[in-house]
DRENVO-628490 format. One record per residue: x, y negated, z negated of N, C-alpha, C in turn. Coordinates in steps of 0.05 Angstrom, whole numbers, plus 5000, padded with zeros to 4 digits. Layout:
! residues N
XYZXYZXYZ...
END
This chain:
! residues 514
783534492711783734352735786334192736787534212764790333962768790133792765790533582754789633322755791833172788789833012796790732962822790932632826793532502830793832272828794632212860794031932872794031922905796531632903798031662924799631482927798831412963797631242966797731102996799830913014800630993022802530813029802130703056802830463067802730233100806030293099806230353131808730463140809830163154811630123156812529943167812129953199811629713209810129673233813029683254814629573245816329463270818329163273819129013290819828713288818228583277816028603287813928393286813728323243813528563235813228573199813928353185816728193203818628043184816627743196814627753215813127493225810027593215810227693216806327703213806127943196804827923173803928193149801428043139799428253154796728153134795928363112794728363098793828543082792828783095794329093078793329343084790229373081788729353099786029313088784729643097786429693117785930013124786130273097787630143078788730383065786830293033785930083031784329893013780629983016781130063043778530203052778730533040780230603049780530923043781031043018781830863001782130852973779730862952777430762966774630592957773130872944773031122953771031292938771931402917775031472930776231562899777131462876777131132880776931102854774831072857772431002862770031012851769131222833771231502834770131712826772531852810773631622804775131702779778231842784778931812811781731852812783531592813785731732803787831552795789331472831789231232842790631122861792030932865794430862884796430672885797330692905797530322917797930272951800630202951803030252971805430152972804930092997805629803004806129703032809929723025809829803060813329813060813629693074811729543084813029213099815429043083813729033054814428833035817628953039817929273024820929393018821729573044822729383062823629443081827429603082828429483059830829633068831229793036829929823013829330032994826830202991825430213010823430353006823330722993826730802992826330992982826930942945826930802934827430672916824730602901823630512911820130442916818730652913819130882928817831062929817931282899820931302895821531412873820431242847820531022856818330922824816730982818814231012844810931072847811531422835812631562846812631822852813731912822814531752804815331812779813331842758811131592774808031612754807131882755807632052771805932292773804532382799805032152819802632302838803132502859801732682865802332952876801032912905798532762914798232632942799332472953800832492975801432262992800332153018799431833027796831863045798731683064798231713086799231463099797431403123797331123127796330983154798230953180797031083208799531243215798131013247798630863260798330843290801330973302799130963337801131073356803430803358806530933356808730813361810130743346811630563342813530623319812630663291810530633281809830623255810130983247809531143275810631523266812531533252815131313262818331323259818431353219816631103219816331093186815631243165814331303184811831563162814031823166814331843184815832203189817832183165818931883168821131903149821132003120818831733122817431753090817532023076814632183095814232563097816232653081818232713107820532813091821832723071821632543062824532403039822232573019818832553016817632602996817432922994817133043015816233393022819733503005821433343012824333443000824233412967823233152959824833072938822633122914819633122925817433182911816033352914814133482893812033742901809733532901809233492921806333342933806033442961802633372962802033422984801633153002801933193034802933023051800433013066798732763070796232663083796532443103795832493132795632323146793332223155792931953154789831793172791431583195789231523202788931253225789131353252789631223268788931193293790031473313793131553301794531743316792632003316793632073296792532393279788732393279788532163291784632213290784832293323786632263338786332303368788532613369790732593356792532843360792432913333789633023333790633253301792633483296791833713317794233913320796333843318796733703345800333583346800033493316799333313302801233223278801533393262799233593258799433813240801833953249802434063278804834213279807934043267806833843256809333773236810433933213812434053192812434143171812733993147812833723154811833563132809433453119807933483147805433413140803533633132801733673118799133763106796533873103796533503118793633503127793033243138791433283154790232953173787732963162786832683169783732573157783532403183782932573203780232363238778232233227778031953233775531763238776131613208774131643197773931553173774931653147776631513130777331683108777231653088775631473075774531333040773731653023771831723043770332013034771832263028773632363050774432533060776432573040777132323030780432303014779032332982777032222980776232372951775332582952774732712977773633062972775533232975778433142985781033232986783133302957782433032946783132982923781233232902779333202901777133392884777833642902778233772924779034012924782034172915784533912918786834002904785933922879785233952858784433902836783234082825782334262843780034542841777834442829776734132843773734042835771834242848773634282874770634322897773134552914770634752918772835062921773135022957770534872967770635022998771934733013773534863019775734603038774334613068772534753080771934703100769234533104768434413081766434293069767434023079770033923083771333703074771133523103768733383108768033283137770833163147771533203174773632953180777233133180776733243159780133423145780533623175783233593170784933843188787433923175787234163174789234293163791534553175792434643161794334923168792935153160792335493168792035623145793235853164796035903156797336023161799135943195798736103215799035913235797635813250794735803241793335663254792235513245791235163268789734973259787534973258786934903230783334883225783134553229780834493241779434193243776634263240775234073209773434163208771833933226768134013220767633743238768633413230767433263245768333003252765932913243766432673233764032523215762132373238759932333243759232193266757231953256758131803235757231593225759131393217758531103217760730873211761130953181762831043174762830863131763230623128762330553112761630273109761030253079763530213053763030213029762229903022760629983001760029592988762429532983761929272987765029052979765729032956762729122933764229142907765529372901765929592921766229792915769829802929769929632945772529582952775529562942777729692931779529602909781629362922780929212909782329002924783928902908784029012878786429062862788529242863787929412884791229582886793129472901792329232919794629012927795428802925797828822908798428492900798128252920795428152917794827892946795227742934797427602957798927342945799527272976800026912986801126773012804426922998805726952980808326972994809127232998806927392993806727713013805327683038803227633039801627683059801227333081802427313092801727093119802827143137803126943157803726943178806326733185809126853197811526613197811726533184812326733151813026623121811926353118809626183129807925913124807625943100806626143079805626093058802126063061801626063084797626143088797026383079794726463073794326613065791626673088792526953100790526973122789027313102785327253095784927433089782827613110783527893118781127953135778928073118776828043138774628183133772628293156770428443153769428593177766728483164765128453191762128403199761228613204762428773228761028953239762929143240762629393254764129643248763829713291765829753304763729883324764529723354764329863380764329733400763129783421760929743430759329773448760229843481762329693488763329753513765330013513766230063537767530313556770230193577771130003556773829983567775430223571776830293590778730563599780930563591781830343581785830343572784630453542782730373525783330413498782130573494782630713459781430923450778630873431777230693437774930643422772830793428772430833458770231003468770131373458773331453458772831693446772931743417773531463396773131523386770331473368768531353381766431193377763531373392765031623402763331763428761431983410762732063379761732253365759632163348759431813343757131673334754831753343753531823325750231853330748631683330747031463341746431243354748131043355748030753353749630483360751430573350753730513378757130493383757730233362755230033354757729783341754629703322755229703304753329633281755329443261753029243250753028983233753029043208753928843187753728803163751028493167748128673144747028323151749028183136747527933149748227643146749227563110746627573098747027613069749527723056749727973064752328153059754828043059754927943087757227853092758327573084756527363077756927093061756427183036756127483024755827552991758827612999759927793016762727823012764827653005764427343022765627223024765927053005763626962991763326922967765327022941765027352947766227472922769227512933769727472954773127432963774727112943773026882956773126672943773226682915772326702899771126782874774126902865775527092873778127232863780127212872780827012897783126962912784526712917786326602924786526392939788026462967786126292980787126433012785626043028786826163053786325893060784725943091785226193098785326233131782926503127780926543136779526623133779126973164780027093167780227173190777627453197776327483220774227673213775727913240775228113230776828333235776028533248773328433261771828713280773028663300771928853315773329003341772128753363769128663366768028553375766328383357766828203353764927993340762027873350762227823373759627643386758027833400757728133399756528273418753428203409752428043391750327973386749827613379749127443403750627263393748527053380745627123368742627113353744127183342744927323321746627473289748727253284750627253305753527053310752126803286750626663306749826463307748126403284745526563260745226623241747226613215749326793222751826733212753826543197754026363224755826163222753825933207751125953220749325703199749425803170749526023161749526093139751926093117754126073136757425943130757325783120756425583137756725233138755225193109752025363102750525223086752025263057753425553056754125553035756825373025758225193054760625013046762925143051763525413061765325543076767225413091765925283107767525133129768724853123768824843089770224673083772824763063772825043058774325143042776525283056775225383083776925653098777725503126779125643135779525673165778725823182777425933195775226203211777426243233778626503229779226623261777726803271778226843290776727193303778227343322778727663303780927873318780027883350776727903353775228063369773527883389774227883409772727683432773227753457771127753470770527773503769327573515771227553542769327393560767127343567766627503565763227563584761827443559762627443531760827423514761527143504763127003506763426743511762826533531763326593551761826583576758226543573757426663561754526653544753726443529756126403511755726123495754225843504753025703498752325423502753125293495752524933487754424833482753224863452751424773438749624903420751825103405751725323411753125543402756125393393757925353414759625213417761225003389758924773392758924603367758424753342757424983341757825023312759425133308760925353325763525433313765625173306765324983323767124743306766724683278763524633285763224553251764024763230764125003241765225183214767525313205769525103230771825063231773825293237773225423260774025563281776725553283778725613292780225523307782425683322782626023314784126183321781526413335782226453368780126683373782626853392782127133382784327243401781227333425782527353448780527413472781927623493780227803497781328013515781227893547782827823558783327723581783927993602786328173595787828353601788828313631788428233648789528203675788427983696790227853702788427603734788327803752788928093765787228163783785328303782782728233800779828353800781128733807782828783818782829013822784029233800785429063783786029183760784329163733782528953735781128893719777229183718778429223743775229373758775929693747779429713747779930033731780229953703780229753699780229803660777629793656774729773675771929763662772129563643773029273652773129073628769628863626769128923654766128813657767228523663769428403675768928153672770828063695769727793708771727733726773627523722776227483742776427253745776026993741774026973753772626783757771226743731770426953717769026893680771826733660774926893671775426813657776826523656776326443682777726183692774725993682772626103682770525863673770725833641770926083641771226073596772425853588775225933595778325833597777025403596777425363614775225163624774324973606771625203601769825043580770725073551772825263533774325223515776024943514777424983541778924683535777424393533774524373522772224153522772524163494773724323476773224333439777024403437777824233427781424203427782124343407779024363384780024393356781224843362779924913377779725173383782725213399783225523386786825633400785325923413784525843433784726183445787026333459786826573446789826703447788226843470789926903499789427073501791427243516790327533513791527813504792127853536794327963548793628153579796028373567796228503587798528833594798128763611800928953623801729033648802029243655802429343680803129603679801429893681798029833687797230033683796530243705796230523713795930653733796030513754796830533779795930413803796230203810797530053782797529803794800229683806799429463824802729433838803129083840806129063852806528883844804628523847803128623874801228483884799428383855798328553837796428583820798228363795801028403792801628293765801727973776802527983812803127733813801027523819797827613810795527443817795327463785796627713753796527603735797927303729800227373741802027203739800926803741799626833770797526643776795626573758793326683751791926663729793326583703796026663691796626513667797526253671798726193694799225913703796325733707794125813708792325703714790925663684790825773670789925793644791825623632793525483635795325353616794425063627794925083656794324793664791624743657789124863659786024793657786124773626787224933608786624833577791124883566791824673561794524683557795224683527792024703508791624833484792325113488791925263499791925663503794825723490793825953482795626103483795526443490797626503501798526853515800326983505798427183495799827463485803127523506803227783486805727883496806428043520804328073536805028233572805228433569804428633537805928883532805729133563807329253564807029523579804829653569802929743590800329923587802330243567800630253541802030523528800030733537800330933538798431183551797331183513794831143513793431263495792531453482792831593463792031933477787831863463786932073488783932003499782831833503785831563524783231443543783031533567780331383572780631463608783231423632784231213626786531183633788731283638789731373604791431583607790631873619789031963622787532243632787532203659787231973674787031893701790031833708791531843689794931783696796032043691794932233684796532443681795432613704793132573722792132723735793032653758794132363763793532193797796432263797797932153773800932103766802832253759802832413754803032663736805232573710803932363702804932213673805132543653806832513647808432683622807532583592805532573580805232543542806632623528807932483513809632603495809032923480811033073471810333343459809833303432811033103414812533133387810332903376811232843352811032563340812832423340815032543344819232373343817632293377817032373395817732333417814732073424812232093411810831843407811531663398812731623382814031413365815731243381817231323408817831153425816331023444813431103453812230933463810530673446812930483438812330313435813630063445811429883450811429683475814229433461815129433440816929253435819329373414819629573399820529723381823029843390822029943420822330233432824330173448825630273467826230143501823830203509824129973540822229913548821230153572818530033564816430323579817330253605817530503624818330573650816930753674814130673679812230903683812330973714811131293723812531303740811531183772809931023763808430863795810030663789811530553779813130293774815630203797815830083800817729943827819629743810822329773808824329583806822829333809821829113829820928983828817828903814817229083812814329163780815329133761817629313750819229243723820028933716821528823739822528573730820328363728817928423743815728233740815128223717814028443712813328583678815028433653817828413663819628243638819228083642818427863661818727533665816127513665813727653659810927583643811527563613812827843603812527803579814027603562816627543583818127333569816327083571814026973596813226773596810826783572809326993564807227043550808526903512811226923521811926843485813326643488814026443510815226143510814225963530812226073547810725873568809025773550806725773529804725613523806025443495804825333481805225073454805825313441806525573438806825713412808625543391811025563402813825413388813825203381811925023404812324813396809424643370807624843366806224743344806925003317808125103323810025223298813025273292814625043301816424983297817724953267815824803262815624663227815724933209814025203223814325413202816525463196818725403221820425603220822325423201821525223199824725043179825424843191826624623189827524453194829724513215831524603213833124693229832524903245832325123238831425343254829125293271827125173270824925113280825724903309827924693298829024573318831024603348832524813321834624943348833625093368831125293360829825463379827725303390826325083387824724903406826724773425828924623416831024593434831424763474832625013446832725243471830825323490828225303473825825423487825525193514825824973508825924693523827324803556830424743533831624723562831225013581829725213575829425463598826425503607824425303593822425283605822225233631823325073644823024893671825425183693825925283678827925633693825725783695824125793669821826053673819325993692819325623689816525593700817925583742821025653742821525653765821425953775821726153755822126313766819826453769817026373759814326463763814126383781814226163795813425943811813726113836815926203846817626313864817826663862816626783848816427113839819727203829822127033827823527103824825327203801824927523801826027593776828527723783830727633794833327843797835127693775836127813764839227773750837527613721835127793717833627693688834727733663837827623662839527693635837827533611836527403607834727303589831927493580831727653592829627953578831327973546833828153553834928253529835127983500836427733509836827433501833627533482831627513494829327463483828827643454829127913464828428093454830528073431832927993423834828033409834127743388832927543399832227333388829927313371827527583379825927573369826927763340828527903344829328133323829127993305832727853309833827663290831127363275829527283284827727093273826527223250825027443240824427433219826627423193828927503198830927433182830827113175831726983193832626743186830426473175827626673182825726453181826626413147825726123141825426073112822526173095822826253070819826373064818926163044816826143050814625863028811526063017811925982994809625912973807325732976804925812979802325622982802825472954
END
């Protein structure tokens, strides 16, 4: 038998890498059966080795290993990986494995790569040790291999698709193949240490911009299933127990779709003294399901010391809000909004786009309204980045934009890799109006200097650096809050200013040690 050694590697994300790197927890998951079962594995984040990663690579690749795996989303992160592919398909006899989000929606297309191998759709802890045991000549029948897609000759084989969550025990988790440390992994080189973790697996709703529903559609009963309660304060327990981390972050898709469990939960936090050790964020939040909350509810996320919730807002108009199937109005999110600003200790982020099918300038400029209104009713908030709606491949959305619109999808993976919302040039879709575009930049510019961002993380950035750009941000606030005020976006030479400013910041930030 071959003996078969796996090298995993996290592709570099983009700008953002040099401000925010949390732990590869995607590739920490996928890693989980095979060593359980006795193969030899090793994770490379190329966040960390951003300008030697082929250097890096040649180290790992010298131990011996003949698999290469990577965690692949749509947009620039392809740029990385393709690279990767090739530097390894050239310089090494290994075989080339792709997972995550892209290649589970465009298997073919990635397969018609010649670097690539093989893809692993949905889930891949399993799939990657039965991969491993079939190049190895453990296990003869490769069509056995749930989830895998391959080449065999010129044509693509996809075998079936797994239609169950995986969900490995947490002791079963390797949470030794990544060096966790605050001066790898935080957020604005602070030196915090933000660790995630998952409750639940799963998302019950039929939002149309994203790809959760198709890929959640092959599940055989519940779209969004739980870790109990027990489980999940045993996890957290045994995180504590081997780490030091300070920021505690939970990482499902939707957190509160049960808010009897929620609430079980958080009392079970508190009892074990959690909420005096950690900080609690949450990736995953909806209106409608906050909106639900009492005050009851409310008070104990304080007590268990809450204070980061990202929240899907996505647009102030009801008519844009009614084609993303978000279930929520207006009016939910102006009361949320509201009753958040009654608990100070709480930062709700929240998330919108622009830009999607149909929509016109009328639509961005009642978003536009709504973020002005959310700042003044809680002047705690904070707003995402305005990104451009990306065509998804299998949502409803995009399928309804290629049919109404006759939107063009990329052919390639070189040619995906540019639809990305900050990486890329900027998306240009074809219902879009000169006057749509410039709105579109003077949201997103207001989405990253209209709320307290800067000014309650100034201090990350340094003494100086932190100063000079609160400065700046100062004197063009009272320009941006004019030129919302008034819809006026002509002669928006401050788009590019932004964008060139954000580059340059992860450079200059200073980096700290917890």
């Amino acid at each position: 038998m071959k003996k078969i050694s796996i090298l995993l590697i996290y592709p570099q994300l983009g700008t953002f890498d040099n401000l925010v790197r949390d732990i590869p927890l995607s590739l920490i998951y996928a890693a989980a059966d095979s060593i359980k079962n006795g193969f030899n594995v090793e994770i490379l984040d190329l966040r960390l080795h951003p300008h030697d990663w082929e250097k890096e690579i040649d180290c790992r690749m010298k131990v011996g290993h003949n698999l290469v795996g990577l965690s692949v989303m749509t947009g620039n992160p392809i740029t990385t990986s393709l690279r990767v592919s090739e530097y390894v398909k050239t310089h090494y006899d290994a075989r080339i494995v792709w997972g995550g989000p892209h290649p589970t929606i465009l298997p073919e297309q990635t397969l018609e790569n010649p670097y690539i191998d093989f893809v692993i759709r949905d889930w891949g802890s399993k799939a990657l040790w039965q991969l491993a045991r079939y190049l190895s000549g453990e296990l003869t029948d490769i069509t056995s291999i749930t989830g895998l897609g391959y080449t065999d000759g010129d044509r693509v084989v996809l075998n079936p698709v797994v239609c169950e969550f995986e969900m490995p025990d947490f002791t079963d988790l390797p949470y030794h193949l990544v060096e966790i440390g605050s001066d790898r992994y935080n957020r604005l080189n602070n030196g915090e240490m933000i660790f995630p973790i998952f409750t639940s697996l799963g998302c019950p709703y039929q939002c149309t911009f994203c790809m959760s529903p198709a890929v959640y559609k092959k599940i055989k009963g519940k779209k969004w299933v739980c870790y109990s309660d027990e489980y999940v304060l045993d996890h957290i327990e045994y995180l504590g127990s081997k780490y030091d981390f300070q920021r505690l972050q939970i990482y499902d898709d939707d957190s509160f779709v049960d808010l009897d469990r929620m609430r079980r939960l958080l009392t079970g936090y508190i009892e074990r003294g959690f909420h005096k050790k950690y900080i609690l964020d949450f990736r995953g939040a909806r209106i409608n399901e906050l909106d639900r909350m009492d005050e009851d509810f409310l008070d104990l996320m304080v007590k268990a010391n809450v204070d980061f919730m990202a929240i899907g807002v996505e647009s102030g108009s009801a008519n844009s809000l009614r084609k993303m199937n978000k279930g929520i109005t207006v009016e939910q999110i102006i009361r949320v909004n509201k009753k958040l600003a009654r608990y100070p200790s709480f930062k709700p982020h929240y998330n919108f786009f622009c830009g999607i099918p149909g929509e016109t300038l009328q639509d961005l400029i009642e978003t536009k309204e709504l973020l002005l209104r959310l700042l003044e009713d809680n002047p705690n908030c904070y707003l995402g980045v305005g990104a451009d709606w990306k065509p998804i491949p299998g949502s409803v959305m995009t399928d309804e934009a290629i049919k109404q619109y006759n939107l063009k999808l990329p052919q390639t993976l070189a040619e995906w890799a540019a639809i990305d919302s900050y990486d890329a040039a900027k998306l240009y879709h074809p219902w879009y109006t000169k006057e749509m575009d410039n709105m579109i930049k003077l949201l997103q510019i207001a989405g990253q200097l209209l709320d307290r961002k800067l000014e309650n993380h100034r201090r990350e950035l340094g003494p100086v650096l932190g100063n000079i750009i609160y400065f700046l941000a100062s004197l063009y606030k009272p320009v941006l809050r004019f030129r919302l005020r008034h819809n006026f976006t002509a002669c928006l030479f401050e788009y590019d200013i932004r964008k060139y400013a954000f580059n340059a910041l992860g450079y200059l930030m200073p980096h700290k040690k917890a």
